[in-house]
C-alpha positions as CSV (number, residue, x, y, z in Angstrom):
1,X,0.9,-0.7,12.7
2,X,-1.2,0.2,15.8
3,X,-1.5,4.1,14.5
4,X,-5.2,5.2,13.5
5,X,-6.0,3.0,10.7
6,X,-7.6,4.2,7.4
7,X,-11.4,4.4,6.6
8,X,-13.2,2.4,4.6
9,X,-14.1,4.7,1.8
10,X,-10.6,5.9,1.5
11,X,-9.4,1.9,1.3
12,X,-9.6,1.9,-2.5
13,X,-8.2,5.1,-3.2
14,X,-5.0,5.0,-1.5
15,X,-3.4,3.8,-3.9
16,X,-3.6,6.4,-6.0
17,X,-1.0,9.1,-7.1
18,X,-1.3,12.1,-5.1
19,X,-3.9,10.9,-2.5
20,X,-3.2,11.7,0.8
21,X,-5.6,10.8,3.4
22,X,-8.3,13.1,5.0
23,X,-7.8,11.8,8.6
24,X,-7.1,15.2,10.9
25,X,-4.6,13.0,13.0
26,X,-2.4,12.7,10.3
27,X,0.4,15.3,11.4
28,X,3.7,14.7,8.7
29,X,1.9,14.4,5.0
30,X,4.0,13.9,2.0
31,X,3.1,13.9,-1.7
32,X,0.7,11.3,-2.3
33,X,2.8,9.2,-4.2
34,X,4.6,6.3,-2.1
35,X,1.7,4.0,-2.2
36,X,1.4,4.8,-5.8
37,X,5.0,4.0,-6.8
38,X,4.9,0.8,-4.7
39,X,1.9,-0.5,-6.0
40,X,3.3,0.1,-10.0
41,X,6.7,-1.7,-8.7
42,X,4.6,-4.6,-7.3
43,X,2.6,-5.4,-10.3
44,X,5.5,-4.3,-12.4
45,X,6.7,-7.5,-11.1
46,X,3.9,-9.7,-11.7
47,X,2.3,-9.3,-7.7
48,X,-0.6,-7.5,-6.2
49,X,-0.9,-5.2,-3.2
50,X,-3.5,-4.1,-0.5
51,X,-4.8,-2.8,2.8
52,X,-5.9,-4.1,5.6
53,X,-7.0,-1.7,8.3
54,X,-9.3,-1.3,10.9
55,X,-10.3,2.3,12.0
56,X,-8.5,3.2,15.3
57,X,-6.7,0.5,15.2
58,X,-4.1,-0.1,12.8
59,X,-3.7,-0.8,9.1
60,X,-1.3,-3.8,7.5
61,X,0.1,-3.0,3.7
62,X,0.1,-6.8,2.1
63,X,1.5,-7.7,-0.8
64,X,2.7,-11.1,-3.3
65,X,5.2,-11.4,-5.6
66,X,5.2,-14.6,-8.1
67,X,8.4,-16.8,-7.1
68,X,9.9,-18.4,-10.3
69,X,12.5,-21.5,-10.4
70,X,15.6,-19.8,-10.9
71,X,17.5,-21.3,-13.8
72,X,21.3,-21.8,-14.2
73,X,23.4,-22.3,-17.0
74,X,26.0,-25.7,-16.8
């Protein structure tokens, strides 16, 4: 996105349940735990998940999901 981006400090903990950030600009806050529910349902699944942002200037969520042959029965 092209919103406010997160700081670096705060990087590693977003993740966690219940964090919301600390940036005044932030106007709707919810309960801290969308980040944390994705993140569990991404390495549920075998993936990984983080942040890339850049203070004032956006931040992009990544993640990867393994891909595995699907197999069929003949």
């Amino acid at each position: 996105d092209t919103g406010c981006g997160i700081p670096l400090e705060e990087q590693q903990t977003i993740f966690e349940r219940f964090y919301r950030g600390q940036s005044s600009e932030m106007k709707n806050r919810g309960a801290g735990l969308g980040l944390a529910i994705t993140k569990s349902l991404v390495e549920l699944h075998g993936g990984s998940i983080w942040v890339e942002s850049i203070p004032g200037e956006g931040s992009r969520f990544c993640f990867i999901l393994p891909v595995t042959p699907s197999t069929t029965e003949s």
